[in-house]
matplotlib code that plots the C-alpha trace (Angstrom):
import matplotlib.pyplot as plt

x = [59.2, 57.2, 55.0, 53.0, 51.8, 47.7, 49.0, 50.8, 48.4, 45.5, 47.7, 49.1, 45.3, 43.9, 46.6, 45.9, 42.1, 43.1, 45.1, 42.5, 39.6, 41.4, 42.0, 38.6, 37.2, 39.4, 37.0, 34.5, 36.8, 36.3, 38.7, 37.4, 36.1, 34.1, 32.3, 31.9, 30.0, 28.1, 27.2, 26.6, 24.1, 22.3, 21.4, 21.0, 18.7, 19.0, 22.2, 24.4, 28.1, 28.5, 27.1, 29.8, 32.5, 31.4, 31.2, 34.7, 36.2, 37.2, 36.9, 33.3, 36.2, 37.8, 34.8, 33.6, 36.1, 34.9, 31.6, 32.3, 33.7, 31.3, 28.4, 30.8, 30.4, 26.6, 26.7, 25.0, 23.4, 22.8, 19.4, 18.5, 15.6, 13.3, 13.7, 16.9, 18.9, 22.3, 21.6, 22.7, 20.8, 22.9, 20.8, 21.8, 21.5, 20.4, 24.3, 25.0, 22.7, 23.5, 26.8, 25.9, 25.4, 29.1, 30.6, 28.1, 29.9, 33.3, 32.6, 31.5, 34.2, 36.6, 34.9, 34.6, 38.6, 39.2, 36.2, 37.0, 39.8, 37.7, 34.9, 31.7, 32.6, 35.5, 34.1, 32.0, 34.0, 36.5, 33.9, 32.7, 36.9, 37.1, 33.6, 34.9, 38.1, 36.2, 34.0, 37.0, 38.2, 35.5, 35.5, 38.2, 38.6, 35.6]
y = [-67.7, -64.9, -65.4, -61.7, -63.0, -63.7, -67.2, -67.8, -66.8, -68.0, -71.4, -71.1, -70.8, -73.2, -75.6, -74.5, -75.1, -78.7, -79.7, -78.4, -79.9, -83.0, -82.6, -81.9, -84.6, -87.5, -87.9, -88.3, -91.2, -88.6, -87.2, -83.6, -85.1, -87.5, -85.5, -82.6, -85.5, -85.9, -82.2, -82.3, -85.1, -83.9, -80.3, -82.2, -85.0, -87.6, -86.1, -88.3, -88.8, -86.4, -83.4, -84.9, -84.5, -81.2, -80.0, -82.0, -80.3, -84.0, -86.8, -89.0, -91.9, -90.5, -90.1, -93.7, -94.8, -92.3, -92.8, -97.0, -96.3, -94.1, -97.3, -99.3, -97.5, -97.7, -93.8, -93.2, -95.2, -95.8, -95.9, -97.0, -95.0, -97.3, -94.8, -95.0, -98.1, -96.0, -93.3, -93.7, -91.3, -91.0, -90.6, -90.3, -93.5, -92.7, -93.3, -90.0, -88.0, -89.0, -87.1, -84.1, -81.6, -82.5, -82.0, -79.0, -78.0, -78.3, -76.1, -73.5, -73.1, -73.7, -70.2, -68.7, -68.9, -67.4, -64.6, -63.6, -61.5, -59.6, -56.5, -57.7, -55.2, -56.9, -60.4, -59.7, -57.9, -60.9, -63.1, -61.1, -60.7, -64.5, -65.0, -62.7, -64.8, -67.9, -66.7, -66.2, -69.1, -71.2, -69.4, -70.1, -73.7, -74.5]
z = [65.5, 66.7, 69.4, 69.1, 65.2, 65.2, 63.5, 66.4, 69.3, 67.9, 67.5, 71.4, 72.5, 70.6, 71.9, 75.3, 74.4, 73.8, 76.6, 79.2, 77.3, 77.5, 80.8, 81.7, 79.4, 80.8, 84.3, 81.2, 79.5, 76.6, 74.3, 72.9, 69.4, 70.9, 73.5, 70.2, 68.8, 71.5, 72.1, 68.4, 68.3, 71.2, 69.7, 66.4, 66.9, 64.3, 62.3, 59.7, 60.1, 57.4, 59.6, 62.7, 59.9, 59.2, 62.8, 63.4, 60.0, 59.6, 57.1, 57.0, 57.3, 60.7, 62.2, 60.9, 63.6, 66.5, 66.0, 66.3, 69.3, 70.7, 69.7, 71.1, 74.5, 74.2, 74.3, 70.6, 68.1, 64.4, 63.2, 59.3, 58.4, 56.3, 53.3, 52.8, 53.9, 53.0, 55.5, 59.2, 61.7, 65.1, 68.6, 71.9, 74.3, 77.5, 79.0, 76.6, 77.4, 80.8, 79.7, 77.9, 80.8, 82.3, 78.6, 78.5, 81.2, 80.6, 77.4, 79.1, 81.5, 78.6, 77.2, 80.4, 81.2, 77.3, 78.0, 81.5, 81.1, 78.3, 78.5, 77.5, 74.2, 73.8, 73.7, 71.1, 69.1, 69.4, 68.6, 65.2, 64.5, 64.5, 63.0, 59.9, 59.4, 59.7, 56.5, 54.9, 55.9, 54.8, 51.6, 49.9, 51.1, 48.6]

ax = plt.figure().add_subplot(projection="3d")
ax.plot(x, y, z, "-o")
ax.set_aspect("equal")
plt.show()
């Protein structure tokens, strides 16, 4: 296999993306979907496992079992909105929003090892590459 294809790199650095954020997230007793979630659901206030699925680009039924575990752990909760007894809102407990700044954290220096080596120019234009592969992507997976 070729190691120089954009498959392949993009593939090596995502790979490297996981294993650090894992690394980072274990003090955290997270893995990297679970603190995601979290992030998620404290920029997005009362959001339904279908908008965590989304975000994850997982199944609703995969994140069923993440999001049991994060109740479990008293870090979110499910809220049944009087309106609609089918609907599940997700909040924060205070225990994960005790959390966010640390996964906040580890985020950022995730980004800032991938930008570092990069011109500010370069970042962005990196960024709007992988934004414009992303749309295309996302387009023809509908």
């Amino acid at each position: 296999m070729n190691n120089k294809t954009t498959a392949s790199l993009i593939h090596r650095i995502a790979s490297f993306e996981t294993q650090y954020l894992n690394q980072q997230l274990r003090s955290l007793d997270l893995n990297s979907d679970q603190a995601r979630a979290i992030d998620f659901i404290s920029s997005h206030p009362n959001s339904m496992q279908r908008d965590i699925a989304h975000y994850l680009n997982r199944q609703e039924a995969s994140v069923t079992n993440l999001l049991k575990g994060l109740v479990r752990r008293n870090l979110i909760v499910r809220t049944i909105p009087l309106e609609n007894e089918r609907t599940k809102l997700l909040s924060l407990t205070q225990a994960g929003a005790d959390l966010v700044e640390s996964i906040q954290k580890s985020f950022t220096q995730m980004n800032i090892l991938l930008e570092d080596p990069l011109s500010d120019a370069e970042a962005t234009k990196l960024t709007q590459l992988l934004n414009t592969v992303q749309k295309e992507i996302d387009a023809n997976q509908d």
